[in-house]
C-alpha positions in Angstrom: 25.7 -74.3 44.8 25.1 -77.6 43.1 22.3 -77.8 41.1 19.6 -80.3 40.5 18.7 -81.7 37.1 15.4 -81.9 36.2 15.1 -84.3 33.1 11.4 -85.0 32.3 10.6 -83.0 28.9 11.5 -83.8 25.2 11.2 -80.1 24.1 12.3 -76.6 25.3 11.0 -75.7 28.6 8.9 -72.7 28.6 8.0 -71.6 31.9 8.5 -73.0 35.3 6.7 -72.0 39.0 7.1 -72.6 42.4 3.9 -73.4 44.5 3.4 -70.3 47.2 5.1 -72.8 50.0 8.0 -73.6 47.7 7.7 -77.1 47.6 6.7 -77.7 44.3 8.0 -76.7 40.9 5.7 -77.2 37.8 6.7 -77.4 34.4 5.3 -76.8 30.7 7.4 -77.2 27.5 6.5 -77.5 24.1 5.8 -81.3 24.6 2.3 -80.6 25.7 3.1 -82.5 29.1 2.6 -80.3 32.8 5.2 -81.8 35.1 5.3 -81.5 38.7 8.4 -81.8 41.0 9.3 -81.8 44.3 12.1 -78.8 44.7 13.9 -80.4 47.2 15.2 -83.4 45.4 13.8 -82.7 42.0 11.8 -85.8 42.0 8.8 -86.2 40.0 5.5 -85.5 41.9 3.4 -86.3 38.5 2.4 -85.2 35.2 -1.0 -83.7 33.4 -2.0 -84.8 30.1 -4.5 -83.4 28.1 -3.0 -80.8 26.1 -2.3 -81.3 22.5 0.3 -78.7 21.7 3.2 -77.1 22.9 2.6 -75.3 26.0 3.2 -71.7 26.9 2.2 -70.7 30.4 1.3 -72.4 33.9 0.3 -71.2 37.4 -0.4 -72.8 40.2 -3.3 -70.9 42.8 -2.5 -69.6 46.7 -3.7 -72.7 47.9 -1.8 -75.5 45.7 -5.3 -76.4 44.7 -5.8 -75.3 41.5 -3.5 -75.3 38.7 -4.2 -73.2 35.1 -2.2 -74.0 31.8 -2.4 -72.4 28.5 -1.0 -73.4 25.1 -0.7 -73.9 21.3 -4.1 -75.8 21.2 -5.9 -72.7 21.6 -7.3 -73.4 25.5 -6.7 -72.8 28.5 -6.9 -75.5 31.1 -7.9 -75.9 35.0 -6.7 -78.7 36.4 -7.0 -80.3 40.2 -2.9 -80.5 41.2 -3.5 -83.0 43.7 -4.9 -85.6 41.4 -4.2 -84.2 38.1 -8.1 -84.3 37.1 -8.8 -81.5 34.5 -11.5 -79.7 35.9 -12.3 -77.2 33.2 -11.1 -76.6 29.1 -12.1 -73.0 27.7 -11.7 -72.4 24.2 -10.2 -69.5 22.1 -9.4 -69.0 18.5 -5.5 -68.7 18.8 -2.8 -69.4 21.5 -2.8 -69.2 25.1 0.3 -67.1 26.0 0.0 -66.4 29.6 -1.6 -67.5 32.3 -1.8 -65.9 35.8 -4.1 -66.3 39.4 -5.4 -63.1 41.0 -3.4 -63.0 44.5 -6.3 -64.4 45.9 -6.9 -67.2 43.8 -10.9 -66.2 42.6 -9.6 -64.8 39.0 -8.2 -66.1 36.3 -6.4 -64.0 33.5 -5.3 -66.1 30.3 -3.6 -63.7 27.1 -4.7 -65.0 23.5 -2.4 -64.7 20.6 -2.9 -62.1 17.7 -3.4 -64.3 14.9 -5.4 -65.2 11.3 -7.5 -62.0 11.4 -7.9 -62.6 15.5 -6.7 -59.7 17.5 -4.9 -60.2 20.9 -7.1 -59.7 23.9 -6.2 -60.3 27.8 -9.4 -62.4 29.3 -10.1 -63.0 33.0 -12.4 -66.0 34.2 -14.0 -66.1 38.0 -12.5 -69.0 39.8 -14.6 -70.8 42.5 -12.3 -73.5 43.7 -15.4 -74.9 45.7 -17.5 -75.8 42.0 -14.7 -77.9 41.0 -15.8 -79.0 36.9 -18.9 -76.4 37.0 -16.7 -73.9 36.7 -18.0 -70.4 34.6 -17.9 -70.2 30.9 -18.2 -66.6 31.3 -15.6 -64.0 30.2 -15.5 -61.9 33.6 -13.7 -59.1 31.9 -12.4 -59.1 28.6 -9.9 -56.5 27.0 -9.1 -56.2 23.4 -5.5 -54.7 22.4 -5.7 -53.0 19.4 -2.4 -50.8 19.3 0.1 -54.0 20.0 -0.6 -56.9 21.0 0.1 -58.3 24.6 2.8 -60.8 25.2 2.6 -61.2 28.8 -0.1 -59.8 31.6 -0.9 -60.2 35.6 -2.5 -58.5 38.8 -1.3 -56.2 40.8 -1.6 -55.9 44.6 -5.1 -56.2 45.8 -5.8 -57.1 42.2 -6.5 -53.7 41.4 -5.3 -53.2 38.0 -3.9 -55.8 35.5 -0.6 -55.0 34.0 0.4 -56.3 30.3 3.6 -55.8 28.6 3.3 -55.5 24.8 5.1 -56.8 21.3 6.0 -53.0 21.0 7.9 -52.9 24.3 5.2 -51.1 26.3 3.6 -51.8 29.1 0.0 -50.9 29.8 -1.8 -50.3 33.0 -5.6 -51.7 32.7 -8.7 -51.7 35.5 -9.0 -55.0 36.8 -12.9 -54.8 37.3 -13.6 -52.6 34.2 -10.8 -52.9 31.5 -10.7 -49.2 31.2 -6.9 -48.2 30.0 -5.1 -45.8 32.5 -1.8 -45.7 31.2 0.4 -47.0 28.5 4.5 -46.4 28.4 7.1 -47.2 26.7 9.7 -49.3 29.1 11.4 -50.9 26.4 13.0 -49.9 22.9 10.0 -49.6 20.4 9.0 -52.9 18.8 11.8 -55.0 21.1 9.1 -57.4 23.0 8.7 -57.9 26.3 9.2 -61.1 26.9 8.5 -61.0 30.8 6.8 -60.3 33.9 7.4 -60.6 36.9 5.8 -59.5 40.3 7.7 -58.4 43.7 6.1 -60.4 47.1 3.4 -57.6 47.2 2.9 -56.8 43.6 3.6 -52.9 44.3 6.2 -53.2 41.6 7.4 -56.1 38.4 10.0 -56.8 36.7 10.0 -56.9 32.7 12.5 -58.4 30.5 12.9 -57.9 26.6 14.3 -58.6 23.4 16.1 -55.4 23.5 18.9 -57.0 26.1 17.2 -54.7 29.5 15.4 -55.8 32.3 13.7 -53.1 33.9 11.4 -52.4 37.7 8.4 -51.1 37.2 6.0 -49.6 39.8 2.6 -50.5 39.4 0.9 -47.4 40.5 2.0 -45.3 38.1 4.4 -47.2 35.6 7.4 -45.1 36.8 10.7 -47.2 35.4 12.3 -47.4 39.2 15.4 -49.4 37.8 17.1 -50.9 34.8 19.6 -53.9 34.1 21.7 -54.0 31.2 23.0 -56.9 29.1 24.9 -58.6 26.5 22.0 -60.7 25.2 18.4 -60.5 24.3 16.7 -61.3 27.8 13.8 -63.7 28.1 12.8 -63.5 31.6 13.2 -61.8 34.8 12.7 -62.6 38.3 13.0 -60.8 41.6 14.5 -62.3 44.5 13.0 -62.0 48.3 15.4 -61.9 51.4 17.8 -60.3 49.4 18.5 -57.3 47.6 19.0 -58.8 43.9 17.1 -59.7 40.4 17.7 -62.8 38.3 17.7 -62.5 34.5 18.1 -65.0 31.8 18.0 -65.1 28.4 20.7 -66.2 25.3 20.1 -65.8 21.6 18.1 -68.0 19.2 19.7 -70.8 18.1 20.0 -69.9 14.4 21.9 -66.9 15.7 24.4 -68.5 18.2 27.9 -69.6 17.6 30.0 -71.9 19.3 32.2 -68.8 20.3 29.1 -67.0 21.5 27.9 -69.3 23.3 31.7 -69.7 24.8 30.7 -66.3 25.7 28.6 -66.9 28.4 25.3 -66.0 26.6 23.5 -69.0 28.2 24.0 -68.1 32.3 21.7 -66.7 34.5 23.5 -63.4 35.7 22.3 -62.0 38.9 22.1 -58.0 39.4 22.1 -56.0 42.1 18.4 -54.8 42.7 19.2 -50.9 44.1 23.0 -50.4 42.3 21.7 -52.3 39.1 25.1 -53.8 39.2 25.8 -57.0 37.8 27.6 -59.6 41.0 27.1 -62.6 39.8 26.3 -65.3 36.4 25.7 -69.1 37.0 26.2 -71.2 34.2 25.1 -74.7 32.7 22.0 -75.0 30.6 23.4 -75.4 26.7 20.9 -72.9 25.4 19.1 -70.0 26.2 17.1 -69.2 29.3 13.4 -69.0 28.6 12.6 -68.9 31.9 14.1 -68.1 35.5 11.8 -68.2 38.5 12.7 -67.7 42.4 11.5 -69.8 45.6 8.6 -68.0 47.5 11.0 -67.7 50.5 14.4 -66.5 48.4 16.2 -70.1 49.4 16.9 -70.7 45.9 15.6 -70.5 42.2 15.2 -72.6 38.8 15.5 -72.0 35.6 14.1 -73.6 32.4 16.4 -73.9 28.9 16.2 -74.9 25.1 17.9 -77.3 26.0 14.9 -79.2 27.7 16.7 -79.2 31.2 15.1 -77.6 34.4 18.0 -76.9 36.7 17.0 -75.7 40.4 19.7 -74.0 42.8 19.5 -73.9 46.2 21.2 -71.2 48.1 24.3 -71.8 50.1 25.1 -70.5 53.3 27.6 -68.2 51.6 24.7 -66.2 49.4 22.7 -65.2 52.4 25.9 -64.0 54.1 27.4 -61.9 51.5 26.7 -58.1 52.2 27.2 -56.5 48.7 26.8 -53.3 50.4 29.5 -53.6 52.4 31.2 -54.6 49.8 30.7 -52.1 47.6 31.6 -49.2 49.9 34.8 -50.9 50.7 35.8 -50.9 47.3 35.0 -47.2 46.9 37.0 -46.2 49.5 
């Protein structure tokens, strides 16, 4: 499984996300610059400028039409992905953290930073791809989190509640039309962040991942913890795979905490776990720092990771991955 090098950032990467049909990776870092590649080949499609601090967050809507960005320059961006025309700048008073499309594409939910006096709050924005630059200035909803403030956020199936994970290692279930808080539990060890969110094809269930070295599946009806993955290493991301039975988690520690024996250690490799038996099958190495984010192809042919270290690296599955029955496996070596 040779991967592809993606070289076009000078910082570390901090998100990357496939396009619904796979096709197309995007990129943020803390360079300010959106990149665009083609997953196949890891050619560059193009880039988006406008941004004037690192970035945190990007999504891209069902369509491929619309792409949303948030970062250090305190807005959150819409830009056109086929022509990389920004369409619409909102403006907040601290960071953009994350960024995330309704399933249908006609909300936008962006996660301000807790900062100078400024609590955190989780905003959402009606989307009309049709308006193009006249898009609303108009907070559709607009939820303010007292207790701890939210790291990461998205909707769930149907869009029928929004779900944030919190700097406290909670996770809160919200209404997506009203804001009205329905439940709030503690997934993670107290104050170990989650770092992560993640969504299953149909958004019945997420994955989180946090500083406190767990990933853990969540359902989103009820916030029952349905599974948990443990590791060596604080985790920065998680991902769940389609086709087959398994979750992808990456992480690594800060550089002011790593050693070259550490990182000898295998700190820096994305380790895949066995979604039902929680078991841990596989790692694949190469960036030269941690993880900060993993994501998975729409279809489950392959996935892509983004480092420190400035690299994206995508994977594409061989033959041998879709054939292996870890079940089978399994039972074989039990008996």
């Amino acid at each position: 499984m040779r991967p592809v090098l993606l070289s076009g950032h000078e910082r570390a990467l901090t998100q990357v996300k496939y396009n619904p049909d796979g096709d197309i990776i995007f990129s943020v870092s803390k360079d300010h610059v959106v990149c665009a590649w083609y997953s196949g080949n890891g050619e560059r499609l193009g880039t988006y400028h406008g941004h004037v601090g690192a970035l945190w967050s990007v999504d891209v809507d069902p369509t491929s039409t619309l792409l949303a960005t948030g970062g250090a320059d305190n807005t959150m961006r819409l830009w056109e992905v086929k022509t990389g025309k920004l369409l619409k700048t909102w403006e907040f008073a601290t960071s953009i953290k994350r960024v995330e499309f309704s399933p249908d594409g006609r909300l936008l939910l962006g996660v301000t930073e807790k900062r100078s006096g400024h609590l955190g709050t989780i905003v959402v924005y009606e989307i009309d791809p049709e308006k193009g630059e006249d898009q609303s200035d108009e907070q559709y909803l607009r939820i303010l989190c007292e207790e701890s403030k939210a790291t990461v956020a998205g909707f769930s199936y149907l869009a029928k509640y929004i779900i944030a994970g919190h700097e406290d290692g909670s996770v809160t279930q919200y209404d997506a039309k009203t804001g009205e808080e329905y439940k709030n539990v503690q997934v993670h060890e107290p104050d170990m962040m989650v770092t992560d969110l993640q969504w299953a094809p149909d958004r019945t269930y997420f994955i989180t991942a946090s500083k406190d070295k767990t990933a853990k599946l969540v359902s989103a009806f009820d916030l029952e913890i349905l599974k948990s993955y443990s590791t060596d290493t604080p985790l920065n991301s998680a991902a769940i795979t389609p086709v087959k039975d398994y979750v992808i988690l990456g992480g690594g520690q800060a550089a002011m905490d790593v050693t070259t024996t550490s990182a000898r250690q295998g700190k820096f490799e994305a380790r895949f776990y066995h979604k039902i038996f929680m078991e841990e099958i596989g790692r694949v190495r190469g960036h030269f720092g941690p993880l900060n984010y993993v994501a998975v192809h729409p279809k489950g042919e392959g996935y892509c990771s983004g480092g420190e270290d400035g690299y994206v690296r995508v994977h594409h599955f061989d033959k041998a991955y879709f054939d292996f029955k870890y079940e089978v496996e399994r039972e074989q070596a039990n008996l």
